[in-house]
Each structure stands twice: as structure tokens, then as C-alpha cells.
N, C-alpha and C positions, 0 to 999 in steps of 0.2 A: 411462265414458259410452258408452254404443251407441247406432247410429243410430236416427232414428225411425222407428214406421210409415210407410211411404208413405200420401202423402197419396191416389195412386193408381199403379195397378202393374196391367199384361198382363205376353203372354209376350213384349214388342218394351221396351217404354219404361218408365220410374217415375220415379215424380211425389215432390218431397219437401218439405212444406211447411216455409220453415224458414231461419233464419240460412246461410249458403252460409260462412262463416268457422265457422262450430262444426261444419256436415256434412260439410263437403269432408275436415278429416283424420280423418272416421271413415270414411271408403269405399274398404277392400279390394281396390281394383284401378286401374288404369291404361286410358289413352284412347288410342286414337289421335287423337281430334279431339275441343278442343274450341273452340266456335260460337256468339256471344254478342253482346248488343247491350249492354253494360252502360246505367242507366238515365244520361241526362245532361238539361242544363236544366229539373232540378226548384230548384234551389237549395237543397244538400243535403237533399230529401228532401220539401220545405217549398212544392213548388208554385211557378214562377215568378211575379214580376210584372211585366211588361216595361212598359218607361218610353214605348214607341209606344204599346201598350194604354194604357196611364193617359191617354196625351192624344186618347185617341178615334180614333187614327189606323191605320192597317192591322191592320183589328178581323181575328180570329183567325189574324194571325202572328206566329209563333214568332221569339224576337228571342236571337241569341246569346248577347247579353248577359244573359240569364235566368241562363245556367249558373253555377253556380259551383266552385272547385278543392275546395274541404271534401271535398264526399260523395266527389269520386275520391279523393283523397288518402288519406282514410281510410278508406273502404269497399272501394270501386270496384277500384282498382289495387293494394291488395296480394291481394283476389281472382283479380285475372289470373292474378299472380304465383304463387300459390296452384297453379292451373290450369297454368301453362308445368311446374310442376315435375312435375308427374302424366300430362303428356298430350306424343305425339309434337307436335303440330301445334296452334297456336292460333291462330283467327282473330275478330277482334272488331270495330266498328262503335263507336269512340270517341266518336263526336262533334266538334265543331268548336273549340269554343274553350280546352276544355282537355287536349287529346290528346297537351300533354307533359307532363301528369302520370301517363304511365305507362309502366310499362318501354319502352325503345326496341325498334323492331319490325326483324326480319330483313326484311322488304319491306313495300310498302304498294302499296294500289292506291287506286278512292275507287267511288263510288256515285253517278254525274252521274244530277242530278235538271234538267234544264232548265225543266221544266214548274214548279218549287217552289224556293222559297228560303228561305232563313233571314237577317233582318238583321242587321247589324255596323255597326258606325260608321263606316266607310270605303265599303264594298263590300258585296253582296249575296251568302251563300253559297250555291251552285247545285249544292254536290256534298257528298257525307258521306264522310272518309276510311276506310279499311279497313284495320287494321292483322294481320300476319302474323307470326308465332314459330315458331320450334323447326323441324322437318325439312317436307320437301315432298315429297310424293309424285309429284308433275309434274315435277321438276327438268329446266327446259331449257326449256320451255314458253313462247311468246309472250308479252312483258310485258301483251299486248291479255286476256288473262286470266284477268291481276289486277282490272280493271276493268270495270264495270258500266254499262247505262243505265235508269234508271229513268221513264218518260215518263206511267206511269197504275201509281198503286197495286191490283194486281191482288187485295190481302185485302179482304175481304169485314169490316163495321163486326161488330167479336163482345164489345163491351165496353172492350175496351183500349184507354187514347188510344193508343198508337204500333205496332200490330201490321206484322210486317217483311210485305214480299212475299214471298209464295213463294214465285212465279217463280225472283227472286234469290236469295233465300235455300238452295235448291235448290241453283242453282249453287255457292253457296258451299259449300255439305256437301259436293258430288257433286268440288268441286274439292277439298277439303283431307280427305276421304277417299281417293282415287282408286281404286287397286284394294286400299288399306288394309281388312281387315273387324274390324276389331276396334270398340269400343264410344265413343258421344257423350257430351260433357256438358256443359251449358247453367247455370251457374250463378244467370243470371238470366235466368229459363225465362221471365216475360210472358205472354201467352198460347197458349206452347208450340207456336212456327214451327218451330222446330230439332227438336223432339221429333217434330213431325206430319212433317215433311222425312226424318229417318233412316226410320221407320216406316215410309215410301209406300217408299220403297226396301230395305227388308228390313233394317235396321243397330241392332242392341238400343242405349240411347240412354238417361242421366240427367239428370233435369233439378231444379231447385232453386229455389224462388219464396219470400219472404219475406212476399206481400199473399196473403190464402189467396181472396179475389175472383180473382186472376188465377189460383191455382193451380186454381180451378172451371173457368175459363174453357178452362185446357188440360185438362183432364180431359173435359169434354164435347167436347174436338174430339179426343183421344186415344181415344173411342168413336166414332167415327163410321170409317164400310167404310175401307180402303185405296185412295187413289184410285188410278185405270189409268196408268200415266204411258205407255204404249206407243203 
């Protein structure tokens, strides 16, 4: 079996539309970094239905309890796993309620959203944790830069319900690259943050999407200038 056409390809990034379990062992090469949101509170796959929405109450919030372990279990966390074994460094944006179903992290940090929440049946979650694998290029580094604050989603509405910040997202390549130059991989590309992030900064960069809407979605911001970041 060889890999597919990309779904789109310059001379920085490529696009692949496509199962991330059947592409990832056809790909010839090794990461320094890979940077990922895996997808969570769809209920494997299936779209949440949260029990506050049913009762009309905190209309479009996101309720933890949406999530469920299935789609990590099966999909989700042996991708990681996939990915630790190919790449110096992995970092990924788990989710809340079921972030121990996947490998245990060498560090974590989180993603303080004060301005946003997510409910739970006890408490309200006001931060998203961050988990970290495999080597670090900062070794020694303040713990203050594991972590993040998120206070206005700086992306721009491009289709996606969950496109990452930037901003953030930025930091995170810019941290779990550092003076690394070797190559990204985004398993679950979404609307292709991590691919537009290595690109603005010069770092060739694979990304892999399974909804071919979203792999459009990264491919027309995979065309657009390099922003200045200076």
C-alpha cells in the first residue's frame, strides 16, 4: 500500500486527506514535533447531546459530560501513540474528561480560559489541559511555560466548530520545536492551525484530516501570503 495523493502539497506543508491509522505507517520519515488537538466531546464521532441543552438551559454550552471514552480509546489514543513513536516531541490538547485515556504524559501544563467554561457536574472547567511526551528542547525552562492564557479566541470563524488560537498555538510549535528544525505532524489537521503555525515560521509540516470539509478548509488557509510575525 503507498501513500495517498495529498490532498494539497507546496514546498512548506502537505495536506492528506485520510484515515491517520492507515497514513501514519506509510510515512518515510521522522518529526521532531508533533502538535495536535485530538477531536473530543463529539461522543465518538456522533455529535454531542448535552443533558443542560435538552433542558433549555445554558443554550450553546459545551457540557463535559458530551464526551465520551470510545472514540479515544479506539481512535484517538493509540494515534498518539502512533505519533510518540515517530517523533522526538509530542504535544496535544486532550480534553477534559477523558485525558486518562491516553498514554501518560512526561509533563503537562493546561490552557486557562477564564473568560469560558465547560460544565461538569460538580465544578465548571475554566482550563484545557496540555499534555507533553518524548524529549524537550527547553530542558530547564520555567514550569510558567508550560502554560497558557487564553482570554479572547484570536481565530477568525473559517468553518470549523473548534479552530485553535494562534496566538497559542504558535507558542506551542515555537516551544516544542525550539531551535529543533526538523519536520511537524498534525494527525488531526482540523482546519490546519499547526500547519499555518510551522509555515509562518519557515518549518516543512504534515498534516492528516479524515473530514475532506476541513481538509478544504486547511488548504485555502495553506494558500494564503505568510504572515510577518516580526
Amino acid at each position: 500500500m503507498s501513500l495517498p495523493k495529498p490532498y494539497y502539497q507546496d514546498s512548506a506543508v502537505t495536506i492528506y486527506h485520510g484515515d491517520s491509522r492507515e497514513i501514519i505507517p506509510l510515512l518515510d520519515q521522522r518529526f521532531d514535533l508533533t502538535l495536535s488537538d485530538p477531536p473530543y466531546g463529539i461522543n465518538g464521532g456522533q455529535g454531542g447531546t448535552s443533558r443542560l441543552r435538552a433542558r433549555g438551559a445554558y443554550e450553546g454550552v459545551f457540557s463535559v459530560d458530551d464526551d465520551t471514552p470510545e472514540f479515544i480509546v479506539t481512535v484517538a489514543a493509540p494515534i498518539i501513540s502512533m505519533c510518540i513513536g515517530i517523533s522526538r516531541s509530542v504535544i496535544i490538547t486532550p480534553g477534559n474528561k477523558n485525558f486518562c485515556c491516553y498514554p501518560q504524559p512526561v509533563s503537562f501544563g493546561c490552557l486557562w480560559q477564564p473568560s469560558a467554561g465547560g460544565a461538569q457536574r460538580h465544578v465548571w472547567a475554566d482550563s484545557q489541559p496540555i499534555f507533553y511526551y518524548g524529549e524537550s528542547p527547553t530542558q530547564g525552562v520555567s514550569l510558567s511555560a508550560c502554560s497558557f492564557e487564553n482570554r479572547i479566541n484570536d481565530e477568525t470563524d473559517n468553518g470549523h466548530p473548534c479552530p485553535k488560537p494562534y496566538k497559542i498555538w504558535l507558542r506551542l510549535l515555537t516551544k516544542g520545536l525550539g531551535d529543533w528544525t526538523g519536520p511537524v505532524l498534525d494527525p488531526f489537521l482540523g482546519s490546519g492551525t499547526t500547519l499555518r503555525c510551522a509555515k509562518d515560521i519557515g518549518r516543512k509540516a504534515v498534516g492528516i484530516e479524515i473530514n475532506e470539509a476541513y481538509c478544504e478548509i486547511a488548504a485555502r488557509r495553506m494558500g494564503q501570503e505568510v504572515l510577518d510575525l516580526t
